[in-house]
MITI-233908 format. One record per residue: x, y, z of N, C-alpha, C in turn; residue number from 1. Coordinates in nm, 3 decimals, always signed. Last residue first. Layout:
+---------+---------+---------+---------+---------+---------+---------+---------+---------+-----+
!    n.px !    n.py !    n.pz !   ca.px !   ca.py !   ca.pz !    c.px !    c.py !    c.pz ! seq !
+---------+---------+---------+---------+---------+---------+---------+---------+---------+-----+
!       X !       Y !       Z !       X !       Y !       Z !       X !       Y !       Z ! NUM !
...
+---------+---------+---------+---------+---------+---------+---------+---------+---------+-----+
This chain:
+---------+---------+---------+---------+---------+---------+---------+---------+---------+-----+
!    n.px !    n.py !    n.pz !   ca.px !   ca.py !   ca.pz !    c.px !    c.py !    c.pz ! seq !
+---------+---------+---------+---------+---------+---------+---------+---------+---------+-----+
! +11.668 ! +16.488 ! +21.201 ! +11.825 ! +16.480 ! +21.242 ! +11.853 ! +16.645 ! +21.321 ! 137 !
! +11.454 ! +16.526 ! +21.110 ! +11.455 ! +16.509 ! +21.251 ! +11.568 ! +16.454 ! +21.293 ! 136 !
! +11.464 ! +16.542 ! +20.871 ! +11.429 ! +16.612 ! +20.883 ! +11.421 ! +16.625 ! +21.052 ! 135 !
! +11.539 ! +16.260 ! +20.780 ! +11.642 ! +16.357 ! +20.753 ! +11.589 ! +16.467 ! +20.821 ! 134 !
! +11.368 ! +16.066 ! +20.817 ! +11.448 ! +16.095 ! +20.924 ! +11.555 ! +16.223 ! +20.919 ! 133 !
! +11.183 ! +16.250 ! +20.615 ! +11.127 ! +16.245 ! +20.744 ! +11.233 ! +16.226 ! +20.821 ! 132 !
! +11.317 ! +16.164 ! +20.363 ! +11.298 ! +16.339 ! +20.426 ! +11.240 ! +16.305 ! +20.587 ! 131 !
! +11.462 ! +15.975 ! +20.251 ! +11.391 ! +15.949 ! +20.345 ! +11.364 ! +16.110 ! +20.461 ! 130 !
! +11.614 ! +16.071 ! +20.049 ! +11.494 ! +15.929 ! +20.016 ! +11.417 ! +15.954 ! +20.112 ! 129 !
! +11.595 ! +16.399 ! +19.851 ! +11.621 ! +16.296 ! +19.968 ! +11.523 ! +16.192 ! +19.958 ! 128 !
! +11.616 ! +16.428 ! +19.523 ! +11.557 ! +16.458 ! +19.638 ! +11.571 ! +16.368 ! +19.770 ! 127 !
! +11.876 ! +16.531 ! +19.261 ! +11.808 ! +16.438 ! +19.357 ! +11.728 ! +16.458 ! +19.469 ! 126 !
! +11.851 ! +16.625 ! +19.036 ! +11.766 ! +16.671 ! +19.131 ! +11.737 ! +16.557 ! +19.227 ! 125 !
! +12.095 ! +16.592 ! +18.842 ! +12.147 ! +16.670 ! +18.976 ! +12.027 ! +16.741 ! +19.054 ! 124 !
! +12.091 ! +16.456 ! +18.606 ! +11.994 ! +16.633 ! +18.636 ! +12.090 ! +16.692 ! +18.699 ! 123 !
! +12.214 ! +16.197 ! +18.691 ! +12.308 ! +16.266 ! +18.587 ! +12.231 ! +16.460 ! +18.585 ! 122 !
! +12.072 ! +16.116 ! +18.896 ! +12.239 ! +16.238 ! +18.983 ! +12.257 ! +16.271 ! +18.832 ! 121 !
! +11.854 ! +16.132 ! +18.796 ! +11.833 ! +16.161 ! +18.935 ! +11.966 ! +16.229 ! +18.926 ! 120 !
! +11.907 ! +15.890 ! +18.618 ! +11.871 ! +16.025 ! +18.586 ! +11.856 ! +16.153 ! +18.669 ! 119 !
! +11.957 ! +15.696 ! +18.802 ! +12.105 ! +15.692 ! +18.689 ! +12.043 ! +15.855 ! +18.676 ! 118 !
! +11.702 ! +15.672 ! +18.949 ! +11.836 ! +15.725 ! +19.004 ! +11.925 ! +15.828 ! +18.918 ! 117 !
! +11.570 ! +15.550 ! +18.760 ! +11.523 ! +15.703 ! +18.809 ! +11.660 ! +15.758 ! +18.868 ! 116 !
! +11.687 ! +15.319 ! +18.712 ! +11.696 ! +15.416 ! +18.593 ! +11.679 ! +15.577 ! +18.668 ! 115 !
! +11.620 ! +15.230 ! +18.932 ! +11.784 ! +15.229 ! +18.925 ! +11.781 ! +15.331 ! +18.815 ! 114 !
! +11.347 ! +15.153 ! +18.908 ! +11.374 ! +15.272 ! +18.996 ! +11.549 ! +15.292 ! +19.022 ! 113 !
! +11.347 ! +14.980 ! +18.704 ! +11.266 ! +15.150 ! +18.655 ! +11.324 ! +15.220 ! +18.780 ! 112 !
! +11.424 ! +14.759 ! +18.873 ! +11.504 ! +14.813 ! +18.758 ! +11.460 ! +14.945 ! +18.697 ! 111 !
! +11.245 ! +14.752 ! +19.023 ! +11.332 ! +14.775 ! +19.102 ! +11.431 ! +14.791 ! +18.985 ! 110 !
! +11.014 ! +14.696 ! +18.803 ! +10.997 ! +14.783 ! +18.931 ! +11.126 ! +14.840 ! +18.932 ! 109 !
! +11.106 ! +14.449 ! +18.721 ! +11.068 ! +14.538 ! +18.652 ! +11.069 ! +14.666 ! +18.680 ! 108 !
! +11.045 ! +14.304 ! +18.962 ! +11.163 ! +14.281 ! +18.941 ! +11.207 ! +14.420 ! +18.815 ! 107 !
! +10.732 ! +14.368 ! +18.978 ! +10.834 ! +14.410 ! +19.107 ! +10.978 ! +14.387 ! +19.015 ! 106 !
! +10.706 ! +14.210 ! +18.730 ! +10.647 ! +14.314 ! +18.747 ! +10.760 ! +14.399 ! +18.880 ! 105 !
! +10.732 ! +13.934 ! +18.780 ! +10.866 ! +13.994 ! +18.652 ! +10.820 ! +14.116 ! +18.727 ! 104 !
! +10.582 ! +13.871 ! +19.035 ! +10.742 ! +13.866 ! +19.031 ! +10.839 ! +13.974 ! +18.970 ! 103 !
! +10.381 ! +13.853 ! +18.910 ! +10.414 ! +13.988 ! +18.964 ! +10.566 ! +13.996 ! +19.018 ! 102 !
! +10.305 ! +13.788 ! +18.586 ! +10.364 ! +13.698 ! +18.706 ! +10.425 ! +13.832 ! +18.789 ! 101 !
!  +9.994 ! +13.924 ! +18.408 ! +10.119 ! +13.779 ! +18.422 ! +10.175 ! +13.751 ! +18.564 ! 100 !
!  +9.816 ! +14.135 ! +18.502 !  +9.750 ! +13.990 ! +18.438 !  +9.877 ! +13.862 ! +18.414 !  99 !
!  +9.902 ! +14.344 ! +18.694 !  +9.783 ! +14.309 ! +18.690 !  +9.769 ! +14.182 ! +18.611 !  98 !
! +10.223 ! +14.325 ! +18.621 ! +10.152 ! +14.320 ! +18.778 ! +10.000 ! +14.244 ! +18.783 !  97 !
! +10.259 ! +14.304 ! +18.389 ! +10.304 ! +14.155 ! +18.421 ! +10.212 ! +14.178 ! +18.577 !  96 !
! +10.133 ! +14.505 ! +18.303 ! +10.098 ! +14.397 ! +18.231 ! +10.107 ! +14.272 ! +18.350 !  95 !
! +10.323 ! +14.696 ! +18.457 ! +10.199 ! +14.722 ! +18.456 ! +10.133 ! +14.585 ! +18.405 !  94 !
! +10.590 ! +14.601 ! +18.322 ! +10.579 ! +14.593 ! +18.442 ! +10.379 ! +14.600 ! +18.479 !  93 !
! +10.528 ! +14.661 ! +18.006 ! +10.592 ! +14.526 ! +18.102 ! +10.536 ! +14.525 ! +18.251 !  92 !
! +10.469 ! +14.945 ! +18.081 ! +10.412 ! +14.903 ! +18.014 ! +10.422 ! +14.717 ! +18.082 !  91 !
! +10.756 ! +15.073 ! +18.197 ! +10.640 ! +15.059 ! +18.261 ! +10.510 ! +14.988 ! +18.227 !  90 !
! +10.916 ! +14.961 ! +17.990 ! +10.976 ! +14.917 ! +18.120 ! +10.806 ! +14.928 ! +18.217 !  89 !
! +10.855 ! +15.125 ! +17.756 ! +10.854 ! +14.987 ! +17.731 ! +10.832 ! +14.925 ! +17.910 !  88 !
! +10.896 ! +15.402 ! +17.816 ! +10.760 ! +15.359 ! +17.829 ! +10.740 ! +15.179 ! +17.822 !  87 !
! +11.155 ! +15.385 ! +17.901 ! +11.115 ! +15.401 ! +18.023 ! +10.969 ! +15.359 ! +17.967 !  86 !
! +11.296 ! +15.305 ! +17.637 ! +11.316 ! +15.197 ! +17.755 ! +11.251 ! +15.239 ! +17.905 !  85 !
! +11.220 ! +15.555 ! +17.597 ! +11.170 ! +15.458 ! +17.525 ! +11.139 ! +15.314 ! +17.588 !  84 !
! +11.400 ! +15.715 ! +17.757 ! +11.252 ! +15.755 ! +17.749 ! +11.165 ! +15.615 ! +17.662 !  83 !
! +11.635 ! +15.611 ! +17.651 ! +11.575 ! +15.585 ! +17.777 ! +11.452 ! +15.609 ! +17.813 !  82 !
! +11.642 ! +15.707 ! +17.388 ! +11.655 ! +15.564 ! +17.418 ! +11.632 ! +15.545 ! +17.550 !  81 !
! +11.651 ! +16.014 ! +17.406 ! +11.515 ! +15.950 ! +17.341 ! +11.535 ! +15.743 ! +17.398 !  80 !
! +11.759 ! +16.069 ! +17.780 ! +11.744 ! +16.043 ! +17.647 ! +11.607 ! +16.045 ! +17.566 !  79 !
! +11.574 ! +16.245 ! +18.022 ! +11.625 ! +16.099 ! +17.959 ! +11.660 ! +16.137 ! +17.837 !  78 !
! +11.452 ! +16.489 ! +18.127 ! +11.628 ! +16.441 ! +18.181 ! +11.672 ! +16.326 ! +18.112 !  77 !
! +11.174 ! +16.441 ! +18.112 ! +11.221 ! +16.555 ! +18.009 ! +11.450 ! +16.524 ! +18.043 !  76 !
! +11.097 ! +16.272 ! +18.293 ! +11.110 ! +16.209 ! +18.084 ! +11.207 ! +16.341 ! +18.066 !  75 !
! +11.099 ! +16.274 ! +18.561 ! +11.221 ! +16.279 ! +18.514 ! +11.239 ! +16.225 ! +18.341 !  74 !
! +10.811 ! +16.257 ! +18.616 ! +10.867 ! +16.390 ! +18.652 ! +11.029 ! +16.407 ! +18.584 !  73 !
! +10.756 ! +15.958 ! +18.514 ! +10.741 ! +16.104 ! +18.497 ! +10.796 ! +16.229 ! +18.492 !  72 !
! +10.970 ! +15.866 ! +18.756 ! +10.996 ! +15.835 ! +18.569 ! +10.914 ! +15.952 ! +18.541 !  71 !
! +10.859 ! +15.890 ! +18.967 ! +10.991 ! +15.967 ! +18.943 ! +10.986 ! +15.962 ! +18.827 !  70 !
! +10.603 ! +15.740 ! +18.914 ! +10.615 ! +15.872 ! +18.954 ! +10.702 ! +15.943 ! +18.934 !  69 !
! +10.729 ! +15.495 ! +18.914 ! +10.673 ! +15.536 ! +18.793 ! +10.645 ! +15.732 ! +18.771 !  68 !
! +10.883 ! +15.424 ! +19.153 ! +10.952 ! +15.463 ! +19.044 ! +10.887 ! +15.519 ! +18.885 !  67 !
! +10.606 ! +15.443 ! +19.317 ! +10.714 ! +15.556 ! +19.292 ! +10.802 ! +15.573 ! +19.207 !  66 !
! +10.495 ! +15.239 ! +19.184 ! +10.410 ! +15.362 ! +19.168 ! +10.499 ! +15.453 ! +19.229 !  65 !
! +10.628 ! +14.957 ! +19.171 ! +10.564 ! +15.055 ! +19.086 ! +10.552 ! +15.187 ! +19.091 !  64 !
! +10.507 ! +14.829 ! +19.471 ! +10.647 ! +14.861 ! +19.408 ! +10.660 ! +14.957 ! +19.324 !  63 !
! +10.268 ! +14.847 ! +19.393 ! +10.267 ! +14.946 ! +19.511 ! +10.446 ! +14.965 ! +19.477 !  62 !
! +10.189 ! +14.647 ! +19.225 ! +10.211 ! +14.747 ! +19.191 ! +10.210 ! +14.847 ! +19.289 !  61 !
! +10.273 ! +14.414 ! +19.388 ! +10.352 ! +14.441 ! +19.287 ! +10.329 ! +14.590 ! +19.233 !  60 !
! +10.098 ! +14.448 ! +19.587 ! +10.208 ! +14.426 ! +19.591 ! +10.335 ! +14.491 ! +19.510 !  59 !
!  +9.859 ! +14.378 ! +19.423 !  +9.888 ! +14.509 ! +19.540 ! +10.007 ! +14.534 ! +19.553 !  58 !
!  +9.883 ! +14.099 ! +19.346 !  +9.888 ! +14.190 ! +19.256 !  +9.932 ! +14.354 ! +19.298 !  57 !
!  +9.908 ! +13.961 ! +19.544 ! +10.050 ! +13.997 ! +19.508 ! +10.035 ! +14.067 ! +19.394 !  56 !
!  +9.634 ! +14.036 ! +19.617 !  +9.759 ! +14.061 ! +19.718 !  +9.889 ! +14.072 ! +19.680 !  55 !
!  +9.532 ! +13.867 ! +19.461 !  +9.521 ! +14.020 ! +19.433 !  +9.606 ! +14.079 ! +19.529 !  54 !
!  +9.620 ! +13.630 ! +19.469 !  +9.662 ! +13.688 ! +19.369 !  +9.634 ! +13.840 ! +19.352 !  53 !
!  +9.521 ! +13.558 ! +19.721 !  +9.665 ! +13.538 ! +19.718 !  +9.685 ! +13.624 ! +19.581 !  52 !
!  +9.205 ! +13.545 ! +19.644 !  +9.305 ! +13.663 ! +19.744 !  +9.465 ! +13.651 ! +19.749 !  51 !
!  +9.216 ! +13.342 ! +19.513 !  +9.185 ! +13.432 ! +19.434 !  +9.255 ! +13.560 ! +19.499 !  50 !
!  +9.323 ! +13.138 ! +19.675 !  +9.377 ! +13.147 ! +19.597 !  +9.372 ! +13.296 ! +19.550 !  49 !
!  +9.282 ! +13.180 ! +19.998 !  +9.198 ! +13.174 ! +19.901 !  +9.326 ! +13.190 ! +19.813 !  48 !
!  +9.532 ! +12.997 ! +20.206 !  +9.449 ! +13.170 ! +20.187 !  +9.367 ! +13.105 ! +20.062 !  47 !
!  +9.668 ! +12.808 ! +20.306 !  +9.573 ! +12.852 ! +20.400 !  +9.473 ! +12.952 ! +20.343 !  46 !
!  +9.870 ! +12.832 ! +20.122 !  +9.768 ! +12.696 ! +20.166 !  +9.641 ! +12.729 ! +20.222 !  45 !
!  +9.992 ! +13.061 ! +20.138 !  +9.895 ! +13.010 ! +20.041 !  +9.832 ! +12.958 ! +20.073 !  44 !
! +10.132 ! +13.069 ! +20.350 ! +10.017 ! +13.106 ! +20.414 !  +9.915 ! +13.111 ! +20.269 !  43 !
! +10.383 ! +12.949 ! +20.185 ! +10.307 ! +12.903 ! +20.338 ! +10.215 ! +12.960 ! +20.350 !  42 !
! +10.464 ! +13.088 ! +19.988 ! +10.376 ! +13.012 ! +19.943 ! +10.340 ! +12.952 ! +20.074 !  41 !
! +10.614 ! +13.351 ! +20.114 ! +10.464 ! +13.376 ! +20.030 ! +10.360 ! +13.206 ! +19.974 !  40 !
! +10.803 ! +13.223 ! +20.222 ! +10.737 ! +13.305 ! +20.286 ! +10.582 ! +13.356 ! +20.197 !  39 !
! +10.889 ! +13.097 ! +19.970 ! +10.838 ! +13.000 ! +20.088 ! +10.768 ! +13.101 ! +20.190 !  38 !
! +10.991 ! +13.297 ! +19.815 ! +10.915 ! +13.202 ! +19.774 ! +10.839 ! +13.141 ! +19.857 !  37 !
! +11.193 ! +13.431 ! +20.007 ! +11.050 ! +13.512 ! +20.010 ! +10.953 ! +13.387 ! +19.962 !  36 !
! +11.382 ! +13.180 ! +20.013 ! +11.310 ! +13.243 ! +20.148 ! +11.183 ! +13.293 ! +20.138 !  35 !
! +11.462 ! +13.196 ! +19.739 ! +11.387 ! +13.085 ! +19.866 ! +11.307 ! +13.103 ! +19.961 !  34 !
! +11.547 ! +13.467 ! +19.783 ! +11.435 ! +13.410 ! +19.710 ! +11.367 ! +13.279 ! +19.734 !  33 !
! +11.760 ! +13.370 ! +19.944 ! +11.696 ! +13.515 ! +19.998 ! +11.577 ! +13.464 ! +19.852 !  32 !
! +11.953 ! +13.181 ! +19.842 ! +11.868 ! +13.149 ! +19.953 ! +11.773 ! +13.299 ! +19.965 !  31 !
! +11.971 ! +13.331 ! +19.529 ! +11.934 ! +13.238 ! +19.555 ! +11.845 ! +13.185 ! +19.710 !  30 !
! +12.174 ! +13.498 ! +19.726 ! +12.040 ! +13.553 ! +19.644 ! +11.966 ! +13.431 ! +19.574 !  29 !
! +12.356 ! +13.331 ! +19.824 ! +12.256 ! +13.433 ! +19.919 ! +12.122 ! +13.468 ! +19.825 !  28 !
! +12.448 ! +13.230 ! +19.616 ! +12.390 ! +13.138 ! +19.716 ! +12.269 ! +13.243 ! +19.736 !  27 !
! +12.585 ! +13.464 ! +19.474 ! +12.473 ! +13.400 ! +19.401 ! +12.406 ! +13.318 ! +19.475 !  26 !
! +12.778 ! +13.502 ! +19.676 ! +12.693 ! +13.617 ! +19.644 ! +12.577 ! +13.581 ! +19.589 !  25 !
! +12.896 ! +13.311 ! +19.660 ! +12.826 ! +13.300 ! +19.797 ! +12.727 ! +13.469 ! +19.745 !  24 !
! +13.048 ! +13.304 ! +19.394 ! +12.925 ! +13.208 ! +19.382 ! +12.832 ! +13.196 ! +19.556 !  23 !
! +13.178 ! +13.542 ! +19.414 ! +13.054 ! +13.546 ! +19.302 ! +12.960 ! +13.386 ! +19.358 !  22 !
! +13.361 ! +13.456 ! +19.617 ! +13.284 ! +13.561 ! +19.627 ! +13.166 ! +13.587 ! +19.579 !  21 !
! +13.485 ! +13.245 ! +19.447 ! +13.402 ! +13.222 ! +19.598 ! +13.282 ! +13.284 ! +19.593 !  20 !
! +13.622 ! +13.452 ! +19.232 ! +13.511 ! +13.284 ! +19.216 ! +13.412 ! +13.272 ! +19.339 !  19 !
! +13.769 ! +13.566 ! +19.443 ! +13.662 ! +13.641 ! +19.358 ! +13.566 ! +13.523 ! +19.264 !  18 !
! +13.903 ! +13.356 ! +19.510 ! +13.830 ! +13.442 ! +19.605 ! +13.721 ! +13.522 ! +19.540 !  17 !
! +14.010 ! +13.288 ! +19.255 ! +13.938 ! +13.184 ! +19.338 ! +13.867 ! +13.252 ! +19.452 !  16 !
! +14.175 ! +13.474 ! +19.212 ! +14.086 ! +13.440 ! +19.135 ! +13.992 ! +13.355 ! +19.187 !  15 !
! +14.354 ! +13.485 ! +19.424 ! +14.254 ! +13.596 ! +19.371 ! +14.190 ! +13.557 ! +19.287 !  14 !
! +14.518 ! +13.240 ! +19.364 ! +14.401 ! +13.244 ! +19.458 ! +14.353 ! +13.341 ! +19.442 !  13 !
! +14.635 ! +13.277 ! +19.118 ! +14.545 ! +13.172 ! +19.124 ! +14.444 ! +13.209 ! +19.246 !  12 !
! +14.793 ! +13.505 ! +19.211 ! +14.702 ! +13.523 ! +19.107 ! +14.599 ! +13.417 ! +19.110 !  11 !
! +14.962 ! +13.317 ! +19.361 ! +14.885 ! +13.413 ! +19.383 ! +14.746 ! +13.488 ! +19.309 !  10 !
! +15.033 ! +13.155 ! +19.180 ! +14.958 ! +13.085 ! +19.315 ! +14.870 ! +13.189 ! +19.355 !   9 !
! +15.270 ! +13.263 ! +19.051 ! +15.108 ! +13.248 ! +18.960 ! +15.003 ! +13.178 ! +19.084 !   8 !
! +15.425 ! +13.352 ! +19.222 ! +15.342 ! +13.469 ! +19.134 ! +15.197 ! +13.359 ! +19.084 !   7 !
! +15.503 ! +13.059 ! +19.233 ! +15.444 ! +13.181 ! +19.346 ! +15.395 ! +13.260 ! +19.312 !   6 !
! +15.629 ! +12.815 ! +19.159 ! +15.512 ! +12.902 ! +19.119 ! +15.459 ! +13.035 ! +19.188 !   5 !
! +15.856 ! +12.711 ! +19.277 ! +15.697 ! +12.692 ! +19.258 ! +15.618 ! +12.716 ! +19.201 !   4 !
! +16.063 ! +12.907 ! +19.280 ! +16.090 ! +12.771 ! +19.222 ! +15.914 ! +12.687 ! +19.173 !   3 !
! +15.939 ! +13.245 ! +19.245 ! +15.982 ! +13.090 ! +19.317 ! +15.974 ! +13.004 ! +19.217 !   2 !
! +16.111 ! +13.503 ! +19.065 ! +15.998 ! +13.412 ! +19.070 ! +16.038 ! +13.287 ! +19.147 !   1 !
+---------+---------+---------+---------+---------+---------+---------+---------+---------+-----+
């Protein structure tokens, strides 16, 4: 071991890289919601309110409607605790699209469609995402 410290410098800075790491990881996603925030509240000004809300109501549930689709076709591959956490998850999401904050709803979304996955490779039916470029490879 150096007179210094050297083993533990080291260790110190891996830790500090992986500190970095987590807090430019948290910037980005942070600035990348900024971003959409401000990309959706600029042409507010300009839009009808009432149309700004059915737009992000569209929105939100266009997110929705494939992972809800896969969830279907994939109850009989879940658990009873995932099947549960799948009617709770669509229920939330459906609520928050049409009458709360379509935000939770999409965010809701993109967590029902990680579940479809997790169930997707544990079957082993996964179906290609994107059959069209696959199909013109």
């Amino acid at each position: 071991m150096e007179p210094d410290g050297g083993a533990d410098q080291g260790a110190g800075v891996d830790h500090a890289r992986r500190t970095l790491t987590e807090e430019t990881m948290r910037l980005r996603r942070w600035m990348l919601g900024a971003g959409v925030a401000g990309a959706i509240a600029a042409p507010a000004f300009a839009c009808d309110p009432e149309e700004m809300n059915a737009h992000l109501t569209a929105v939100c549930e266009a997110a929705l409607a494939e992972p809800a689709a896969l969830l279907d076709a994939l109850r009989g591959h879940a658990t009873e605790t995932e099947r549960a956490a799948i009617t709770r998850g669509l229920a939330a999401a459906r609520e928050a699209c049409a009458h709360g904050d379509p935000l939770i709803g999409a965010r809701e979304a993109a967590r029902l469609a990680r579940l479809a996955g997790r169930l997707e490779a544990r079957a082993g039916v996964a179906a290609p995402i994107w059959p069209a470029q696959e199909a013109a490879r």
